[in-house]
PDBQT receptor file of N, H, CA, C and O in Angstrom, charges set to zero:
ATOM      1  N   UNK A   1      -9.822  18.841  -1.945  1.00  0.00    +0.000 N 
ATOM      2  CA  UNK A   1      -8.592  19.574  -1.746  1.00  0.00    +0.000 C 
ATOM      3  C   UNK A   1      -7.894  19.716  -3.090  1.00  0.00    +0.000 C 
ATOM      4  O   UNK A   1      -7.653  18.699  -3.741  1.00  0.00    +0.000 OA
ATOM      5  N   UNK A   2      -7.565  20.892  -3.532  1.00  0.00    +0.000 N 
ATOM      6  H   UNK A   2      -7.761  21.718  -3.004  1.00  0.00    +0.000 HD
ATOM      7  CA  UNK A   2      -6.937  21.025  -4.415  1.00  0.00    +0.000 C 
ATOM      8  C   UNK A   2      -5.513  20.468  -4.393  1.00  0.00    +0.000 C 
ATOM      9  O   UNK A   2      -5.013  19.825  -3.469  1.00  0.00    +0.000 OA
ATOM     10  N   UNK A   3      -4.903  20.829  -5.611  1.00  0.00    +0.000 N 
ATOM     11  H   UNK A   3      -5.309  21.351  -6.361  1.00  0.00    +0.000 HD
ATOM     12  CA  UNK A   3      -3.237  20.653  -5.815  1.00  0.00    +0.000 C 
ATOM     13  C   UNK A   3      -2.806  21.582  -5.168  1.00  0.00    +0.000 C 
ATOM     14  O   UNK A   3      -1.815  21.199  -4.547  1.00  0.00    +0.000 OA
ATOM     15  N   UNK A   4      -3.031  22.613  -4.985  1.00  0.00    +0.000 N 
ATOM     16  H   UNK A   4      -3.837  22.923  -5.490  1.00  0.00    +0.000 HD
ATOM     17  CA  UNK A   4      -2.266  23.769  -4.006  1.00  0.00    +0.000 C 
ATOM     18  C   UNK A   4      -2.234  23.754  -2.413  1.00  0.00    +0.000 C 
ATOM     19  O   UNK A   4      -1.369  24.100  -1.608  1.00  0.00    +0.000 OA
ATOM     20  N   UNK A   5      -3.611  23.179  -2.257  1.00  0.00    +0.000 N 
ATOM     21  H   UNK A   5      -4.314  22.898  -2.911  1.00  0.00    +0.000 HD
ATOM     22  CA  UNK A   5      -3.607  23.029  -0.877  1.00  0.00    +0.000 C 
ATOM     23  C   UNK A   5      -3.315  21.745   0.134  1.00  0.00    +0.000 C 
ATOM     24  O   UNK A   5      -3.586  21.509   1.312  1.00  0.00    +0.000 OA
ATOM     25  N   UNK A   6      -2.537  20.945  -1.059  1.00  0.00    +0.000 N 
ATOM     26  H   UNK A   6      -2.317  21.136  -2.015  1.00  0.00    +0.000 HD
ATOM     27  CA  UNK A   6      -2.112  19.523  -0.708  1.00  0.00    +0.000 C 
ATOM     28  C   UNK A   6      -0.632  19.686   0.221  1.00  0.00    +0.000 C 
ATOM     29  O   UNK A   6       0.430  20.210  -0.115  1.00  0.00    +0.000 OA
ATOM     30  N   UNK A   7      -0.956  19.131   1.296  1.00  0.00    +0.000 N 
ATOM     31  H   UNK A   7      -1.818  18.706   1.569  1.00  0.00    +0.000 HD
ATOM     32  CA  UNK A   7       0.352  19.212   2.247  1.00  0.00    +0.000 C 
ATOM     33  C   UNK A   7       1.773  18.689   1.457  1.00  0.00    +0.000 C 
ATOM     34  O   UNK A   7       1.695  17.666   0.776  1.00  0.00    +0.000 OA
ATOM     35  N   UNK A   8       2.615  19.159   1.525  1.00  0.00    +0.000 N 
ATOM     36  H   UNK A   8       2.679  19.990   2.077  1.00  0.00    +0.000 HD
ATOM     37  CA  UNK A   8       4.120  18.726   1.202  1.00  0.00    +0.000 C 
ATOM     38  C   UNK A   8       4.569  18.184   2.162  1.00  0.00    +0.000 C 
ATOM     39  O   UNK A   8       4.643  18.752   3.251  1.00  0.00    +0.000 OA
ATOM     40  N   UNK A   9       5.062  16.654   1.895  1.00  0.00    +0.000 N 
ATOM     41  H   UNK A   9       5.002  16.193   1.009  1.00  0.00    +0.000 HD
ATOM     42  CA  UNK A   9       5.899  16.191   2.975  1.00  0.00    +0.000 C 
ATOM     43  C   UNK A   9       7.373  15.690   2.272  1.00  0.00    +0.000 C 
ATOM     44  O   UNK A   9       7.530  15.261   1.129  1.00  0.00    +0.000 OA
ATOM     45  N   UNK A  10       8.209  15.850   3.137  1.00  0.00    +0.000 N 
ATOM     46  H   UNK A  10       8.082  16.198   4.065  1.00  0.00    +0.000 HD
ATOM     47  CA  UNK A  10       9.935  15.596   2.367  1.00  0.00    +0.000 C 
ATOM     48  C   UNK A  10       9.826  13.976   1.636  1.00  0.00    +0.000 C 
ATOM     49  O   UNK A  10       9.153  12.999   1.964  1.00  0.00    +0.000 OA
ATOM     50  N   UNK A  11      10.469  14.116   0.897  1.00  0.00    +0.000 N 
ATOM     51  H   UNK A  11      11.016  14.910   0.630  1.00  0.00    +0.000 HD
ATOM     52  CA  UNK A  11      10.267  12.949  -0.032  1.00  0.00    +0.000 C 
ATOM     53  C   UNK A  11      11.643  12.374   0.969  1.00  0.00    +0.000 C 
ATOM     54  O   UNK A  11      12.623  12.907   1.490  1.00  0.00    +0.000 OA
ATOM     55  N   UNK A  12      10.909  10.590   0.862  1.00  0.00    +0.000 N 
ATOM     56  H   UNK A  12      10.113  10.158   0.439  1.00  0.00    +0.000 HD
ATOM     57  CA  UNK A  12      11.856   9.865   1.894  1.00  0.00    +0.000 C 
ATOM     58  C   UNK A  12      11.440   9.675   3.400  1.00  0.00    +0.000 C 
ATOM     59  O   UNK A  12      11.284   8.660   4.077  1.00  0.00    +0.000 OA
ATOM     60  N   UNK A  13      11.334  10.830   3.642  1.00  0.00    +0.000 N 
ATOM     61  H   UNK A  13      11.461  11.655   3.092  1.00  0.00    +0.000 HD
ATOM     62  CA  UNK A  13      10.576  11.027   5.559  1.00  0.00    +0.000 C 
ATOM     63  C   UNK A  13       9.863  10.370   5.830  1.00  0.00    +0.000 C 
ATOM     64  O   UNK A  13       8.913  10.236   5.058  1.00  0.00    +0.000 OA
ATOM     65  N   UNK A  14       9.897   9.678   6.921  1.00  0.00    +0.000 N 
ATOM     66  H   UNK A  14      10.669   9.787   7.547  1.00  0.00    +0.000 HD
ATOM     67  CA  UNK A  14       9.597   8.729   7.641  1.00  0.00    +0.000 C 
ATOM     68  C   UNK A  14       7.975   8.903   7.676  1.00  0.00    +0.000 C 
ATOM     69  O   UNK A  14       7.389   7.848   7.915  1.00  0.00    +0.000 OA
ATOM     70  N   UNK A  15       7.108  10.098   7.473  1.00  0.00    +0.000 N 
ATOM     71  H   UNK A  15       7.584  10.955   7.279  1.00  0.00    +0.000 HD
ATOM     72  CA  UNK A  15       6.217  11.037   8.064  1.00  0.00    +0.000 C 
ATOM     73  C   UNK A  15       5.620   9.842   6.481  1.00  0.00    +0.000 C 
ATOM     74  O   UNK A  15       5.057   8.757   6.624  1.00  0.00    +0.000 OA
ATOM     75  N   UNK A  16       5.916  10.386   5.358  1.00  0.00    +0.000 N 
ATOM     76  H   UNK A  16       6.374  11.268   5.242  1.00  0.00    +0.000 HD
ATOM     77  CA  UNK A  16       5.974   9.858   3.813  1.00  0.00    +0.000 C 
ATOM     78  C   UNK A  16       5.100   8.664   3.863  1.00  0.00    +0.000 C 
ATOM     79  O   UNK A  16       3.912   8.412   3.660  1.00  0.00    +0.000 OA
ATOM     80  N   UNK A  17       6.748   7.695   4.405  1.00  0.00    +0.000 N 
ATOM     81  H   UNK A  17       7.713   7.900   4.570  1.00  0.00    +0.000 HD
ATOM     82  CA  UNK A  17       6.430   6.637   4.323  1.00  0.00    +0.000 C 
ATOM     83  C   UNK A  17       4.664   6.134   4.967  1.00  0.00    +0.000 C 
ATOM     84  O   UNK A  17       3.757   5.500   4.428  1.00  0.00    +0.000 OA
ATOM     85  N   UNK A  18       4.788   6.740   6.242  1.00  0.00    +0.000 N 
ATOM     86  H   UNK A  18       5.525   7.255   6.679  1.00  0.00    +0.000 HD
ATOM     87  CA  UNK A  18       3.665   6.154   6.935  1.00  0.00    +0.000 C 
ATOM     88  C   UNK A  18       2.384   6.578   6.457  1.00  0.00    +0.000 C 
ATOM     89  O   UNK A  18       1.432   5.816   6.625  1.00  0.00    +0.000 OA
ATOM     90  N   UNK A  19       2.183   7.892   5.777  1.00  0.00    +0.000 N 
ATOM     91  H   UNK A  19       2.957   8.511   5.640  1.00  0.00    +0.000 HD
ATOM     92  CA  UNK A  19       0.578   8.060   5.020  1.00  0.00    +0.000 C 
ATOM     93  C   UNK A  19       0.818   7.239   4.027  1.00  0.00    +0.000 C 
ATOM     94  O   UNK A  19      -0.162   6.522   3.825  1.00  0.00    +0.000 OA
ATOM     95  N   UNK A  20       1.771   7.013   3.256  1.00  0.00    +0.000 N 
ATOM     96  H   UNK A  20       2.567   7.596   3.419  1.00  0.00    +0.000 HD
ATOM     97  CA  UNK A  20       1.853   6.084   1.951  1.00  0.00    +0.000 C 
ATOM     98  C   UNK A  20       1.287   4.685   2.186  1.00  0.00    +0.000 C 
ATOM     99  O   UNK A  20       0.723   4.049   1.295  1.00  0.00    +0.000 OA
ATOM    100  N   UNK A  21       1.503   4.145   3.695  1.00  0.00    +0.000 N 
ATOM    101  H   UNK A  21       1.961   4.662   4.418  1.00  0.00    +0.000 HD
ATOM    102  CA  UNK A  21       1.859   3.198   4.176  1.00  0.00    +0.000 C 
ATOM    103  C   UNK A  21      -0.231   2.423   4.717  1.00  0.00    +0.000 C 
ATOM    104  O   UNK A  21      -0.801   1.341   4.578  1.00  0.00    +0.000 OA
ATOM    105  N   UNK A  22      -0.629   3.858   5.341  1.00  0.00    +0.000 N 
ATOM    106  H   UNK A  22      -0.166   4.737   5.454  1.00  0.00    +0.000 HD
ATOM    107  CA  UNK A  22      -1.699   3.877   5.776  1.00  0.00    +0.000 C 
ATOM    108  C   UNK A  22      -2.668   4.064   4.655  1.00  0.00    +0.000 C 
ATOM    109  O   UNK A  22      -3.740   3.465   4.744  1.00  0.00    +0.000 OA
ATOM    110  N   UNK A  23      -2.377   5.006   3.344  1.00  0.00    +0.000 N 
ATOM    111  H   UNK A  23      -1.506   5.493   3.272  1.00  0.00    +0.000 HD
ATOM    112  CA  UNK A  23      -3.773   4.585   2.317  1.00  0.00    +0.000 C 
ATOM    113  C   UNK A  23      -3.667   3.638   1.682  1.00  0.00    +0.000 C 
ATOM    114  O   UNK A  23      -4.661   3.337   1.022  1.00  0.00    +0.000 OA
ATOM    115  N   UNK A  24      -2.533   2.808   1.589  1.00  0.00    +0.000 N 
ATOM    116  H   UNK A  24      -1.725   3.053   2.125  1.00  0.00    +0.000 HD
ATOM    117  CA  UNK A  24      -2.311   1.556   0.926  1.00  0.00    +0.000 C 
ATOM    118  C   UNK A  24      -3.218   0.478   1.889  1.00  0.00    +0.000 C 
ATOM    119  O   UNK A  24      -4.032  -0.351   1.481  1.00  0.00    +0.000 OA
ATOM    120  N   UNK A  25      -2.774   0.786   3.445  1.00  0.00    +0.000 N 
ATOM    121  H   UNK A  25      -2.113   1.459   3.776  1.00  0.00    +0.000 HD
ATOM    122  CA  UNK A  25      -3.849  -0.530   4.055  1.00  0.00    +0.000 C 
ATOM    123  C   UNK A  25      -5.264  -0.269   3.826  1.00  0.00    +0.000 C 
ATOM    124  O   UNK A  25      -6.107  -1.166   3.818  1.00  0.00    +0.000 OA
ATOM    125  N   UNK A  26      -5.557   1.149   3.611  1.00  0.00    +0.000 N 
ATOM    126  H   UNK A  26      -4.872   1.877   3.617  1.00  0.00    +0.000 HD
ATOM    127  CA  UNK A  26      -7.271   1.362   4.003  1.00  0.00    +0.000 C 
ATOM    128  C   UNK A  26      -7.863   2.030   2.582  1.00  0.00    +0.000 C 
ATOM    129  O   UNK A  26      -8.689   2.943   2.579  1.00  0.00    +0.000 OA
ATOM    130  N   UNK A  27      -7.488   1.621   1.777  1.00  0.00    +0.000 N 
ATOM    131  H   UNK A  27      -6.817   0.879   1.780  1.00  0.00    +0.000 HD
ATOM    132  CA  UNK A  27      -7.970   1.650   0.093  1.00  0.00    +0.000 C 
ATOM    133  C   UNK A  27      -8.773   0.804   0.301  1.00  0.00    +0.000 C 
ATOM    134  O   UNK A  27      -8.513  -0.212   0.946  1.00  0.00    +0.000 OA
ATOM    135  N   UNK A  28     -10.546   1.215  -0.497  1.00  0.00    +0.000 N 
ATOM    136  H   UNK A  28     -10.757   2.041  -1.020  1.00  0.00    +0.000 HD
ATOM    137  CA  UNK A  28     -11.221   0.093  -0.238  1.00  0.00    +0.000 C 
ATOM    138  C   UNK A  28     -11.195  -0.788  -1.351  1.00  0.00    +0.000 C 
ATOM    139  O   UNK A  28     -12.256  -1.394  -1.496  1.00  0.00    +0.000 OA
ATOM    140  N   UNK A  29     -10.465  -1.000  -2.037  1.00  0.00    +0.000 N 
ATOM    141  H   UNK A  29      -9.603  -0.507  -1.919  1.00  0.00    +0.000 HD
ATOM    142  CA  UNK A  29     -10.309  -2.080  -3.508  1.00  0.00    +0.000 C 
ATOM    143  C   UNK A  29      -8.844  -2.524  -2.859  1.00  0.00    +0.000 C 
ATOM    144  O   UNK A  29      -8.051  -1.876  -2.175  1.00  0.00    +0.000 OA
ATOM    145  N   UNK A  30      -8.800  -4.179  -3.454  1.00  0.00    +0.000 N 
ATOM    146  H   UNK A  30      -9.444  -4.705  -4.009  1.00  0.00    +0.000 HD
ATOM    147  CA  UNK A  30      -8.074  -4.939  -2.998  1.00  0.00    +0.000 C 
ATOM    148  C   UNK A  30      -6.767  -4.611  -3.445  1.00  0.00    +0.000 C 
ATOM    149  O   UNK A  30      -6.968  -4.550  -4.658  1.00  0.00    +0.000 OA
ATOM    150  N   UNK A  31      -5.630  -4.373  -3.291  1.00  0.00    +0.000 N 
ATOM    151  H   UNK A  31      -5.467  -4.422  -2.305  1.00  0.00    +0.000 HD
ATOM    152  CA  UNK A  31      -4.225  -4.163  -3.456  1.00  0.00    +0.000 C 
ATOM    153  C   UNK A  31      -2.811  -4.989  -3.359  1.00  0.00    +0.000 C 
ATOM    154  O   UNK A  31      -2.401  -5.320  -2.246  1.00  0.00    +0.000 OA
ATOM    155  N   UNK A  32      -2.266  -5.231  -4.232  1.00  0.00    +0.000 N 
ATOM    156  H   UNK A  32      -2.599  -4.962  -5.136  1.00  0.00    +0.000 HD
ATOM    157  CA  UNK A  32      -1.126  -5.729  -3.770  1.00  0.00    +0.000 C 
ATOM    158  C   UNK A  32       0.196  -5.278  -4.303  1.00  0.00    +0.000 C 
ATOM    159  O   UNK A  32       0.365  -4.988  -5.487  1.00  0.00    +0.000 OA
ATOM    160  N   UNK A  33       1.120  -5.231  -3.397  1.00  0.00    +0.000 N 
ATOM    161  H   UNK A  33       0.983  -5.467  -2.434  1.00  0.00    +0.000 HD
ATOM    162  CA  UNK A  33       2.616  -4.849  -4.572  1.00  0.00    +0.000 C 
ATOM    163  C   UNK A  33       3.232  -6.005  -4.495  1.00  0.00    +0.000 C 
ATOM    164  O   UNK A  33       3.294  -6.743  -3.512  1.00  0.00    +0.000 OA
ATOM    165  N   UNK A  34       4.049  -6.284  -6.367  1.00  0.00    +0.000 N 
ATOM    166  H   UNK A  34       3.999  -5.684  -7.166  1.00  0.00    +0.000 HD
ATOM    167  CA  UNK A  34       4.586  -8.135  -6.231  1.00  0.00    +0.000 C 
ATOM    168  C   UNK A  34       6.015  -7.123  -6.353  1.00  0.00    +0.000 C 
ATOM    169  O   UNK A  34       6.116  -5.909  -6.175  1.00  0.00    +0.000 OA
ATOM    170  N   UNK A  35       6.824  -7.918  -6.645  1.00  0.00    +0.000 N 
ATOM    171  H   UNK A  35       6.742  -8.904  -6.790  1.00  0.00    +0.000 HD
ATOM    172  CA  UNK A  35       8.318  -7.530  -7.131  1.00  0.00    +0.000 C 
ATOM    173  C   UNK A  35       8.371  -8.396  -8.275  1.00  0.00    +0.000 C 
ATOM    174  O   UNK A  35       7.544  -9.263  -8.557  1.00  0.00    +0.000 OA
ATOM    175  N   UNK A  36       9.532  -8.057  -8.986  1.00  0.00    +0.000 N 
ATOM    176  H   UNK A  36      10.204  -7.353  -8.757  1.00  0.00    +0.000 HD
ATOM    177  CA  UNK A  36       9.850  -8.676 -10.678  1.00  0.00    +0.000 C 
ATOM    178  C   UNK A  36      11.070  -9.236 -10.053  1.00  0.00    +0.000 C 
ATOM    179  O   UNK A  36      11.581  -9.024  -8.953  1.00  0.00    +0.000 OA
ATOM    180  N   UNK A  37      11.400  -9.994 -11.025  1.00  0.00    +0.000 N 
ATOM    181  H   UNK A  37      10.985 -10.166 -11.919  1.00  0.00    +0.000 HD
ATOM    182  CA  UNK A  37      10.721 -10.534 -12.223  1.00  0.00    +0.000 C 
ATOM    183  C   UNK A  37       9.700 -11.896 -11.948  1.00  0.00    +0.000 C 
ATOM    184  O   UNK A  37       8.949 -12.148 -12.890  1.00  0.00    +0.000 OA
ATOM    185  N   UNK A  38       9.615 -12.674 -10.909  1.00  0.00    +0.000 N 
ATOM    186  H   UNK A  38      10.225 -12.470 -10.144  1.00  0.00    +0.000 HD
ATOM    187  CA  UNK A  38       9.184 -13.603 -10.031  1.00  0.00    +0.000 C 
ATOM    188  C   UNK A  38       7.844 -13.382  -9.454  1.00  0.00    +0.000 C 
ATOM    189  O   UNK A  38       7.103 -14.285  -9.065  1.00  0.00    +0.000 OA
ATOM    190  N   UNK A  39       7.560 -12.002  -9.422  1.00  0.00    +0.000 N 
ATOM    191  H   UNK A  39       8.162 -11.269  -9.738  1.00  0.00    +0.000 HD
ATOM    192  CA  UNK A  39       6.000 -11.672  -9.050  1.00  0.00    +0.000 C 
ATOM    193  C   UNK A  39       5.618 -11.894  -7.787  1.00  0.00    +0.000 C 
ATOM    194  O   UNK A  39       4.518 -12.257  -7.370  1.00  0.00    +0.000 OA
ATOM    195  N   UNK A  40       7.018 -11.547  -6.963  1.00  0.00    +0.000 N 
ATOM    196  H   UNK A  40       7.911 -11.252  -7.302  1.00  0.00    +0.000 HD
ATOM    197  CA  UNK A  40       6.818 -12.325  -5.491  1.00  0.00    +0.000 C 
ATOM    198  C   UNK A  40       5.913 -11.116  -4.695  1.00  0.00    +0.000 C 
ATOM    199  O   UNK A  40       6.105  -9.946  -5.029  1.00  0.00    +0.000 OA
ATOM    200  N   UNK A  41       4.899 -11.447  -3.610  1.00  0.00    +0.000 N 
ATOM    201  H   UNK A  41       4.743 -12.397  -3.339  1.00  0.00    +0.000 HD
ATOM    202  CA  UNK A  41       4.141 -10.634  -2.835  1.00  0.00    +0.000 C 
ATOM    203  C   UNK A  41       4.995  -9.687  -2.134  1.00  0.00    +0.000 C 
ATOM    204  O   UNK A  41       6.021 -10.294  -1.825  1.00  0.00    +0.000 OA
ATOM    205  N   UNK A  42       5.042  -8.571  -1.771  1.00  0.00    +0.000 N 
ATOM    206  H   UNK A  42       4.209  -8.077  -2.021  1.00  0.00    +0.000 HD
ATOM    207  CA  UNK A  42       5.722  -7.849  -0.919  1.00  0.00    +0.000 C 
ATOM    208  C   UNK A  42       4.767  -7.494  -0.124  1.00  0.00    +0.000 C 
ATOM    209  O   UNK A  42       4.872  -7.823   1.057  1.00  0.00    +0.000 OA
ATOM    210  N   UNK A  43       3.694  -6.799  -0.528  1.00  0.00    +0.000 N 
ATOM    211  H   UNK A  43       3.608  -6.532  -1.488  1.00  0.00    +0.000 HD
ATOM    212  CA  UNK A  43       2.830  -6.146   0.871  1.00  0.00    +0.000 C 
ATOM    213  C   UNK A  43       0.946  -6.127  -0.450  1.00  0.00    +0.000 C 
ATOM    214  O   UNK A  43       0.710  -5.695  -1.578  1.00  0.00    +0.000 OA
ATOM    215  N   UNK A  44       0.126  -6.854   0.620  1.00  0.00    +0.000 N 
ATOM    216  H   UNK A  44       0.318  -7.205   1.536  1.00  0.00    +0.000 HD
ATOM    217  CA  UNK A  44      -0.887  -6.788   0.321  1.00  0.00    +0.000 C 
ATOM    218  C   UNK A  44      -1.802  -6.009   1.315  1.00  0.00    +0.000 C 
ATOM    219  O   UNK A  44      -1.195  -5.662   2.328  1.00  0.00    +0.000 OA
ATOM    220  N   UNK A  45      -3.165  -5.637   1.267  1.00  0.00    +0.000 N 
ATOM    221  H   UNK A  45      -3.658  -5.919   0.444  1.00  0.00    +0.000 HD
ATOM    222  CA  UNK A  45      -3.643  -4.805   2.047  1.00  0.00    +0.000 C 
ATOM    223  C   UNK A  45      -4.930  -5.538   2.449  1.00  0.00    +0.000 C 
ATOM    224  O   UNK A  45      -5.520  -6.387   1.782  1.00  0.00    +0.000 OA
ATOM    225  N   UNK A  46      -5.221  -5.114   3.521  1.00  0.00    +0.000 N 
ATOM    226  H   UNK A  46      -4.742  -4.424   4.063  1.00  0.00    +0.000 HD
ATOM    227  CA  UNK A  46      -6.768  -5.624   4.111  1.00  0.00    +0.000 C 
ATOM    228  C   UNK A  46      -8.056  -6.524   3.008  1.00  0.00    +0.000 C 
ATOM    229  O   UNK A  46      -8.498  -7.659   3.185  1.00  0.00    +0.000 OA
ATOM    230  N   UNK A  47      -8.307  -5.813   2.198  1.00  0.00    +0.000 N 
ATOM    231  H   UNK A  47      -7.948  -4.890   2.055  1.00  0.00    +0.000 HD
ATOM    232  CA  UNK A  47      -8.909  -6.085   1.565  1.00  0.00    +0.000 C 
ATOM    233  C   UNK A  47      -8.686  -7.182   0.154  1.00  0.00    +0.000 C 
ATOM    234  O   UNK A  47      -9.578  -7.810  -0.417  1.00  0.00    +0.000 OA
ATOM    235  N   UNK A  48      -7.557  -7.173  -0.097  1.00  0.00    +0.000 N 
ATOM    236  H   UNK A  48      -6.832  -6.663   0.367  1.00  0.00    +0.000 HD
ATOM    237  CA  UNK A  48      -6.837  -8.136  -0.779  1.00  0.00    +0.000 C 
ATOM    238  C   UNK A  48      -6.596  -9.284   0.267  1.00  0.00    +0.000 C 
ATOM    239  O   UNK A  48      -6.194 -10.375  -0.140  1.00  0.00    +0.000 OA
ATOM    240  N   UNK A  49      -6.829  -9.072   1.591  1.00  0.00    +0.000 N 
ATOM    241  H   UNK A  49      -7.155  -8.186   1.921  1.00  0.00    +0.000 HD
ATOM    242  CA  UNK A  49      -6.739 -10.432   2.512  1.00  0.00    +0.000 C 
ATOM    243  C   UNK A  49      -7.750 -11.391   2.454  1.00  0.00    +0.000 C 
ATOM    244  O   UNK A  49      -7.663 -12.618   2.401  1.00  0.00    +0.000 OA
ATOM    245  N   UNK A  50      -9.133 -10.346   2.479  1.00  0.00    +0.000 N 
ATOM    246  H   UNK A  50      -9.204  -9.350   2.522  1.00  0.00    +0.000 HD
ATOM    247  CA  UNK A  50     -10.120 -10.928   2.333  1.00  0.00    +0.000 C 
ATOM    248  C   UNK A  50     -10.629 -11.583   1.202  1.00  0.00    +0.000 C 
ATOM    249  O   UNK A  50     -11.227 -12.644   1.377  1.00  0.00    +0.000 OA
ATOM    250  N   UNK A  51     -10.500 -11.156   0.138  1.00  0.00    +0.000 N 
ATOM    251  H   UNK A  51     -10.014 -10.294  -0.005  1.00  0.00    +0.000 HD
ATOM    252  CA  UNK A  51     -10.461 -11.580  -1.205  1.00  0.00    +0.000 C 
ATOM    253  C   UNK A  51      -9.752 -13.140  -1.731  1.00  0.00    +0.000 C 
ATOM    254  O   UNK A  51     -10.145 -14.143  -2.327  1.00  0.00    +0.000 OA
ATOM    255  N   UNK A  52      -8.265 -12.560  -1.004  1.00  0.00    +0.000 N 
ATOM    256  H   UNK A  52      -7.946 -11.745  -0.520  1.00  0.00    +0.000 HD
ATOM    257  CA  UNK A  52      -7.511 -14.119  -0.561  1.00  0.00    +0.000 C 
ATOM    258  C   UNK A  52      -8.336 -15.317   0.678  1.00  0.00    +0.000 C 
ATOM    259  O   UNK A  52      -7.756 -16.400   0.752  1.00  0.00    +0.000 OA
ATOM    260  N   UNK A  53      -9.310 -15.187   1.383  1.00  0.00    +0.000 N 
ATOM    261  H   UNK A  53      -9.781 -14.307   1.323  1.00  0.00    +0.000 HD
ATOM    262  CA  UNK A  53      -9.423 -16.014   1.955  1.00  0.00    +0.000 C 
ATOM    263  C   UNK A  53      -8.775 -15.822   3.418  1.00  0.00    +0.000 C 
ATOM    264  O   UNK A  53      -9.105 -16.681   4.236  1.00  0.00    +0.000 OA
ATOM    265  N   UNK A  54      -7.807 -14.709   3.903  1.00  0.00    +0.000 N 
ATOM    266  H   UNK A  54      -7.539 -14.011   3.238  1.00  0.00    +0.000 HD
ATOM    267  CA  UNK A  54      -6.660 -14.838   4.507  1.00  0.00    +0.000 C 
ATOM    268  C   UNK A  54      -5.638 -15.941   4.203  1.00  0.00    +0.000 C 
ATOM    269  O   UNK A  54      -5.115 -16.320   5.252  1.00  0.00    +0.000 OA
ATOM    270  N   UNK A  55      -5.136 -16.641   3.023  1.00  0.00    +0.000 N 
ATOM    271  H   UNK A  55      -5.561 -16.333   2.171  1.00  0.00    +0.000 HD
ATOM    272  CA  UNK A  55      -4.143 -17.679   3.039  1.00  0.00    +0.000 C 
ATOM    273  C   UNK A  55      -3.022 -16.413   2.684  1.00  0.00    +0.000 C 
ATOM    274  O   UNK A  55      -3.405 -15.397   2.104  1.00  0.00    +0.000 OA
ATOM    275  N   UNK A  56      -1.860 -16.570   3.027  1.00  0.00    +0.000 N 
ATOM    276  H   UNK A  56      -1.549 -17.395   3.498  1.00  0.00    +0.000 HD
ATOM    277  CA  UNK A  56      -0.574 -16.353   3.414  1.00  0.00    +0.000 C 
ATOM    278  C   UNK A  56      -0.102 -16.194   1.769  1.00  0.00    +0.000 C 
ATOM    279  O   UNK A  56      -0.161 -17.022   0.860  1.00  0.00    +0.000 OA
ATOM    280  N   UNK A  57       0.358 -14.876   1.775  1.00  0.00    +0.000 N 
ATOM    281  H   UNK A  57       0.406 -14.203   2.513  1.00  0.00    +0.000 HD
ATOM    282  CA  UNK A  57       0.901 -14.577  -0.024  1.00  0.00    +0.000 C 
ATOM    283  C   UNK A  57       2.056 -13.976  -0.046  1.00  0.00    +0.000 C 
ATOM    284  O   UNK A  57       2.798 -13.885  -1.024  1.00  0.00    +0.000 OA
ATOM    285  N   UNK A  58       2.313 -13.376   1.473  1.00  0.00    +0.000 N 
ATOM    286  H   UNK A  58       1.710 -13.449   2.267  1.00  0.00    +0.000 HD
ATOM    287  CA  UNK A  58       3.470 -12.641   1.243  1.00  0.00    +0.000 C 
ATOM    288  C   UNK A  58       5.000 -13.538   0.769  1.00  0.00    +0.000 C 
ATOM    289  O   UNK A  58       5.071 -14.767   0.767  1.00  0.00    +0.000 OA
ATOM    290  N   UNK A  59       5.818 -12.870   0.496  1.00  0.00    +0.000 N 
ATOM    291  H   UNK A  59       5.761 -11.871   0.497  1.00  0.00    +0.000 HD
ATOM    292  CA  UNK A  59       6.916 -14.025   0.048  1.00  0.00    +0.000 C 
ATOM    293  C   UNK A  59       7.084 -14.886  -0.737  1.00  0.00    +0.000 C 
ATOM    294  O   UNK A  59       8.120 -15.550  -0.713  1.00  0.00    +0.000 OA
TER     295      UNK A  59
C-alpha cells in the first residue's frame, strides 16, 4: 500500500488509538514502551512476554 492509499484516521480517535494499540500487541519482534526518567514499563507486547519468561514488568 502506498502513502496515498493509506487510510486517514483523526489523530486522537479512539478508532487511532486501537490500530496503534493492536500492531503494537501483534509486531512479531519483542516491544516495550518504558517512561523517563526511571525507565518504568508502561505496556509491553506478546512477544516481549515471552522473551521475559512471563515475569511481571509492568510498573
Amino acid at each position: 500500500m502506498s502513502q496515498d492509499e493509506a487510510p486517514i484516521l483523526p489523530v486522537g480517535g479512539t478508532k487511532l488509538k486501537s490500530v496503534l494499540s493492536q500492531m503494537f500487541e501483534q509486531a512479531p519482534g519483542f516491544m516495550a514502551l518504558v517512561r523517563e526518567p526511571d525507565h518504568v514499563f508502561e505496556l509491553t507486547n506478546a512477544a516481549y512476554q515471552r522473551l521475559m519468561d512471563n515475569r511481571e514488568v509492568i510498573g
